[in-house]
C-alpha positions as YAML, in Angstrom:
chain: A
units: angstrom
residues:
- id: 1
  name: UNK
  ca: [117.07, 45.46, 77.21]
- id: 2
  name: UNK
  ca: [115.14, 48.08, 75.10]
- id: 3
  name: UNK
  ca: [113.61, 45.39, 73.30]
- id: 4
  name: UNK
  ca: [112.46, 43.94, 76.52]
- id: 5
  name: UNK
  ca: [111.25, 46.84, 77.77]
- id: 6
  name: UNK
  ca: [108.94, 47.18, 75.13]
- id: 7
  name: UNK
  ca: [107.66, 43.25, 74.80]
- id: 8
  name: UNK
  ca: [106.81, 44.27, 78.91]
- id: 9
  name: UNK
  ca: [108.56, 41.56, 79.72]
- id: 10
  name: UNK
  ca: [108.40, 40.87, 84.12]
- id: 11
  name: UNK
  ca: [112.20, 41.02, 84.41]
- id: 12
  name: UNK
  ca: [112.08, 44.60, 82.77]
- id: 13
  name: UNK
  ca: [109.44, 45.65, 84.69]
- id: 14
  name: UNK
  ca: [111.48, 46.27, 87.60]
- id: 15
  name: UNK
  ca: [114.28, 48.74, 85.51]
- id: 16
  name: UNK
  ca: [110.99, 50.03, 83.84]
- id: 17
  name: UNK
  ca: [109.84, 51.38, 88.38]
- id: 18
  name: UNK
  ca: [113.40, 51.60, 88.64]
- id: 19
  name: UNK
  ca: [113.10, 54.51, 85.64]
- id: 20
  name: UNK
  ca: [110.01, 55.68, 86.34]
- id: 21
  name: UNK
  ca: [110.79, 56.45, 90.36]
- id: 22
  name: UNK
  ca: [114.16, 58.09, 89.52]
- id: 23
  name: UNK
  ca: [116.30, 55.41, 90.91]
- id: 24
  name: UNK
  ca: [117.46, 55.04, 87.86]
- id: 25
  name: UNK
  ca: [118.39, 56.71, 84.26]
- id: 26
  name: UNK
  ca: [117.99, 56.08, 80.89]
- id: 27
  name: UNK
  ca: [120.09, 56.30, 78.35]
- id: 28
  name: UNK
  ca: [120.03, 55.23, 74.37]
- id: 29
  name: UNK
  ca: [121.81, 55.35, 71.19]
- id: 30
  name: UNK
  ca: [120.13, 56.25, 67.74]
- id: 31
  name: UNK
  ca: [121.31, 53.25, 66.67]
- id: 32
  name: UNK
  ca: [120.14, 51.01, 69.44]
- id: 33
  name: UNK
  ca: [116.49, 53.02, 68.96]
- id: 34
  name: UNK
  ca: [117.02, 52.50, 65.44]
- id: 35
  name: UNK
  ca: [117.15, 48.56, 66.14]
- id: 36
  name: UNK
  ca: [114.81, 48.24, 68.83]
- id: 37
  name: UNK
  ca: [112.33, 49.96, 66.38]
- id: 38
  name: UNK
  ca: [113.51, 47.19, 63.45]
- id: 39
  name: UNK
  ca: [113.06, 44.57, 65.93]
- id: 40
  name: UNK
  ca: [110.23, 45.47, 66.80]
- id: 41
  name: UNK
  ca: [108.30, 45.90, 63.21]
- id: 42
  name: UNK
  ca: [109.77, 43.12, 62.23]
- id: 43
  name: UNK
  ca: [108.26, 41.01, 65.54]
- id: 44
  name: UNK
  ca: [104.86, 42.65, 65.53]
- id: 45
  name: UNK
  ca: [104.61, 44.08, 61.88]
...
C-alpha cells in the first residue's frame, strides 16, 4: 500500500485523509521503506 500511497493513487487517497485526520495510524517496517524506496527508483529513476 506504501507504494500506492506514494504513486497517489485515488484508492489510497482515502487511507492517506484517513492518516492525516487521525482516524487512522501508520505503521512501517525498514524493510518495507527499504522496498517502497527500491520500487520506487526503480519506477521513476
Amino acid at each position: 500500500m506504501l507504494i500506492e500511497i506514494l504513486a497517489g493513487s485515488k484508492p489510497a487517497a482515502a487511507l492517506v485523509d484517513s492518516i492525516v485526520s487521525g482516524e487512522a495510524e501508520a505503521y512501517a517496517t525498514r524493510l518495507g521503506l527499504t522496498e517502497a524506496l527500491h520500487v520506487t527508483c526503480r519506477l521513476w529513476g
